[in-house]
MINUTI-578696 format. One line per 4 residues: number of its first residue (from 1); for each residue x, y, z of C-alpha. Coordinates in steps of 0.05 Angstrom, whole numbers. Layout:
BEGIN
NUM	X,Y,Z  ...
//
This chain:
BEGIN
1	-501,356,334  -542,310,366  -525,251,414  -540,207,365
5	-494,236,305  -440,254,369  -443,174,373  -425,164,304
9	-369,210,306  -345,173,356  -346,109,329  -327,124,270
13	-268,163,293  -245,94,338  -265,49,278  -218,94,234
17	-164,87,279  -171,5,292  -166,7,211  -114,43,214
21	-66,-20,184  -83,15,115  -89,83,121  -123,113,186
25	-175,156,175  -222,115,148  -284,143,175  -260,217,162
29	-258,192,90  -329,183,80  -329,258,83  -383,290,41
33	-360,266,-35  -309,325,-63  -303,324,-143  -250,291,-164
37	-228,334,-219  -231,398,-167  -150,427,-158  -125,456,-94
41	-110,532,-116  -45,545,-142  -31,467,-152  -26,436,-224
45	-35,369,-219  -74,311,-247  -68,232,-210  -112,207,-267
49	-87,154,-313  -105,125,-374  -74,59,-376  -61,14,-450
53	-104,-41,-435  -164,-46,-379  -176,-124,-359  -229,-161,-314
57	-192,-226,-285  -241,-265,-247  -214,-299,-185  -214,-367,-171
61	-282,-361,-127  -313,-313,-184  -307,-245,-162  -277,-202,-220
65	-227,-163,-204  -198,-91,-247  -130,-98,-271  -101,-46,-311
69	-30,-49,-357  12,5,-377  52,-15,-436  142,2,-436
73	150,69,-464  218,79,-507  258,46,-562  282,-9,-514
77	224,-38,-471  249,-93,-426  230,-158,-412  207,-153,-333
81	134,-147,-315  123,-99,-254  62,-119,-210  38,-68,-162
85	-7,-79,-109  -36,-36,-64  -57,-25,13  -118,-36,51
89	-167,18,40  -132,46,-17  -136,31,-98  -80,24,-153
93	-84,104,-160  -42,104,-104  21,76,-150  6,141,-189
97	79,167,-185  114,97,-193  66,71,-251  94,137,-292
101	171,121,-271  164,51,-292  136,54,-354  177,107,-375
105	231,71,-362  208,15,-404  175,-31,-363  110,-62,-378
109	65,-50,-307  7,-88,-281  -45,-52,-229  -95,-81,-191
113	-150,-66,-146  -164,-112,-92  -229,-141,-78  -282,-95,-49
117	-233,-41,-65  -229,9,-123  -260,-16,-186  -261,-94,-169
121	-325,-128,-138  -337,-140,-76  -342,-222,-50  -367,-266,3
125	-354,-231,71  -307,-302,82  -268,-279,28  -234,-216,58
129	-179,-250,77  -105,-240,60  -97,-320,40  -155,-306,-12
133	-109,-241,-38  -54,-283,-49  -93,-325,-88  -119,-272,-128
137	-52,-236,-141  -45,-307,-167  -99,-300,-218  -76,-231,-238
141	-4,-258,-253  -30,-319,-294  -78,-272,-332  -39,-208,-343
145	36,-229,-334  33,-304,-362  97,-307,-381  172,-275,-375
149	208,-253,-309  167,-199,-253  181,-161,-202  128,-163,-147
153	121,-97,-106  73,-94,-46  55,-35,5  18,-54,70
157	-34,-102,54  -6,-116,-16  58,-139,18  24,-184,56
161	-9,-207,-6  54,-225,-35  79,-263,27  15,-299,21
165	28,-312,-57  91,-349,-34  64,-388,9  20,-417,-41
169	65,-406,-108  130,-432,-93  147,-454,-174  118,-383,-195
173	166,-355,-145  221,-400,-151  223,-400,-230  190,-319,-250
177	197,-268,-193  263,-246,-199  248,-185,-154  202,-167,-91
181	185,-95,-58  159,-100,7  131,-27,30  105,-5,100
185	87,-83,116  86,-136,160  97,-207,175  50,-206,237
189	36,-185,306  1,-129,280  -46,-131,351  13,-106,386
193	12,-35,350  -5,27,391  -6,71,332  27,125,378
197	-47,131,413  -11,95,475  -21,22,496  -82,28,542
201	-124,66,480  -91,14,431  -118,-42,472  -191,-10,469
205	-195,9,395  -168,-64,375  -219,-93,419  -280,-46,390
209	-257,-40,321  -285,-102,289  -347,-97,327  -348,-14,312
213	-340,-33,227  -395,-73,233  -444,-28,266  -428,36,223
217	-426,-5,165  -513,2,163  -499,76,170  -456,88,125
221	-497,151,102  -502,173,173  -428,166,180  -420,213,119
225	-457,265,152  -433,265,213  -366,267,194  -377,329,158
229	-323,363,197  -282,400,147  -213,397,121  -177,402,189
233	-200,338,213  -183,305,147  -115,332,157  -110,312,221
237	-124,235,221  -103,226,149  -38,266,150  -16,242,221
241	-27,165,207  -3,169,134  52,210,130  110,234,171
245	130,307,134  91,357,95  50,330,39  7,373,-12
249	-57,386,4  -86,347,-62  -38,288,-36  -83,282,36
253	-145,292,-12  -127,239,-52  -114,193,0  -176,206,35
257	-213,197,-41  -184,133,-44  -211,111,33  -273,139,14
261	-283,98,-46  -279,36,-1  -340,13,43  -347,7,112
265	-372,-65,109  -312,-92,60  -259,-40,114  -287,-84,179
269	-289,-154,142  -211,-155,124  -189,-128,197  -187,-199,232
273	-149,-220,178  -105,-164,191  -98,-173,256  -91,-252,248
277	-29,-243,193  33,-282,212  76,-307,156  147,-302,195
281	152,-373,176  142,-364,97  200,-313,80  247,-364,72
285	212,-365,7  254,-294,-13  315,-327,-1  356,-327,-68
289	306,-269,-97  332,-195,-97  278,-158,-45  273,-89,-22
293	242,-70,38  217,-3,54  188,45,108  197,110,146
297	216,119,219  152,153,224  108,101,205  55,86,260
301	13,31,223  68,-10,215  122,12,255  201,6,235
305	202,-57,281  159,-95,227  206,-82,175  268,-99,216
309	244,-167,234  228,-181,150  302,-152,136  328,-198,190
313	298,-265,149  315,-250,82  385,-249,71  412,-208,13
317	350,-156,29  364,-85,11  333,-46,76  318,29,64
321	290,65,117  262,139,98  274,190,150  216,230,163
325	162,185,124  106,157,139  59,100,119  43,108,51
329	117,119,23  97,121,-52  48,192,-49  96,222,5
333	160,210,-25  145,190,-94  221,194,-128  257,157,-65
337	206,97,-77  215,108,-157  292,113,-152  297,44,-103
341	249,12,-148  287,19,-207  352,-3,-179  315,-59,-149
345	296,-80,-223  367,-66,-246  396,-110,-190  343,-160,-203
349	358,-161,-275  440,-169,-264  419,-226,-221  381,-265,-279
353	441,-259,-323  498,-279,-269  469,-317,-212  525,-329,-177
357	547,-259,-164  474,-243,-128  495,-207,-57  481,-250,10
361	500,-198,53  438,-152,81  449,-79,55  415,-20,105
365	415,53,80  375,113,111  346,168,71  360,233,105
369	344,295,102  271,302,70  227,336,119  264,409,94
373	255,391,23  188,367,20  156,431,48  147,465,-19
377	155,405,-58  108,402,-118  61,341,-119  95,309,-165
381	153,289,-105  209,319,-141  246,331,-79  310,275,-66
385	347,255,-8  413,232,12  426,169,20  475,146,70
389	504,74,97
//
């Protein structure tokens, strides 16, 4: 390899780590393009969906964003809209698992793809910025879900989205989100993660990072290349910042799909934003609304501390901690985030019809014992903990 590729690598490897508040690995992802219909031997499985209805909403600076909507499967379809939002770097195929569970269990569910991400257009480089995203989660609600009660779930960057919707929708929040899932997020201080690389190498990658983004993002064929380093290295940076146990190999390849999808440029214009997040102040806003907050002891993009200080300003928050997971929850342990999301909705839904009887007191259970049962899991995350008090 020459010096000049050997450079790359290098960059890209520290840029992939400073963006690592979405899913680290994000120059390992622009590995050379894999087909996405090609199966891991001896695995069965298919992450494509075919929603009911495909929508363009455009935002309120113009830039149209992909929403899709999966209609309530079942004699009795409900009356509560689930909006999912995903992560930074990642697309709405990584609700996969909990689109299925929801709609199967007769909920209507709206995806989206943030800007610059997935199937929505890219905007203004001013515009990568979470305050814009809560804005146009707004747009998606008032085009998709105009009407009846939602549930609002969030993981990294979509959490943050939905803090930011608050901020800005109080009435929407006050009178039609009778539920909020906040997974693997934060409310801020996000420059004091280490990401388990130590606090001297921290210090470095959040200082080059930006600047890093920006350089590669001219070279983003380049990058490609270089980073041509097989499936260990995927593995390595994908699987260690995403996930704390064993996860199929189609799971890390979908992951890694999903970062690859997303361009350089657009991955370095939202990480100051990132970085700047701090919203301790708005959730008071959750106060009186059933929430859920989520994340694994092994999550290193937003550690367990980020989650503690959400639970510890929301009263009435149900806190579930996963033992053994990592950062993106929903692909590594689909059915724990399917089973808390439904009794989230339940809760949520006893809550609209008697008021008074919503719970005040803060509720913490840990997941245990998942590691052992994921190894052999099939993809579709069949395997269940225990949960414990």
């Amino acid at each position: 390899m020459t010096s000049t590729r050997q450079n790359v690598l290098r960059w890209g490897v520290g840029a992939a780590v400073a963006g690592a508040a979405g899913v680290a690995g994000v120059a390992v992802g622009q590995l050379v393009r894999r087909d996405r219909t090609a199966r891991p031997e001896g695995e069965d499985v298919d992450y494509v969906e075919t929603p009911d209805e495909e929508r363009v909403v455009i935002a309120d600076d113009g830039v149209p964003l992909h929403v899709e909507i999966d209609h309530p499967r079942g004699d009795s379809p409900r009356r509560t809209t689930v909006v999912l939002t995903h992560g930074y770097t990642l697309n709405l195929t990584g609700w996969v698992f909990q689109r299925r569970a929801l709609r199967e269990a007769g909920y209507r569910v709206v995806l989206w793809d943030h800007r610059g991400h997935g199937r929505s257009e890219e905007g203004e480089d001013s515009s990568y910025d979470i305050a814009q995203l809560g804005r146009d989660l707004g747009s998606v609600i008032g085009a998709a879900a105009p009407e009846g009660p939602v549930v609002l779930a969030g993981h990294s960057m979509g959490g943050m989205t939905i803090m930011a919707f608050a901020e800005q929708h109080p009435e929407v929040l006050r009178e039609r989100v009778i539920g909020t899932a906040l997974l693997s997020t934060s409310a801020g201080e996000l420059r004091n993660v280490h990401w388990g690389l130590g606090q001297h190498v921290a210090a470095v990658v959040h200082r080059l990072g930006p600047a890093a983004m920006t350089r590669l993002s001219d070279q983003q064929a380049l990058v490609a290349q270089a980073l041509k380093a097989g499936k260990e290295v995927e593995e390595l940076a994908v699987h260690h910042f995403s996930f704390g146990s064993h996860v199929p190999q189609s799971i890390i390849r979908l992951t890694a799909d999903m970062i690859f999808a997303t361009r350089l440029h657009v991955i370095g214009q939202f990480l100051p934003t990132l970085m700047e997040h701090h919203r301790f102040d708005g959730l008071a806003a959750f106060d009186g609304i059933e929430t859920l907050i989520m994340n694994g002891t092994e999550d290193r993009l937003t550690p367990p501390a980020h989650s503690e200080a959400i639970v510890a300003a929301v009263p009435g928050a149900e806190h579930v901690v996963v033992a053994d997971g990592g950062h993106v929850l929903m692909l590594e342990h689909p059915d724990v985030v399917n089973d808390q999301l439904l009794d989230l909705l339940h809760r949520a839904e006893r809550a609209l019809e008697r008021p008074a009887k919503r719970r005040t007191t803060r509720v913490r259970r840990t997941v245990t014992e998942l590691a052992g049962r994921r190894r052999g899991a099939s993809p579709s995350g069949r395997a269940k903990g225990r949960a414990g008090v």
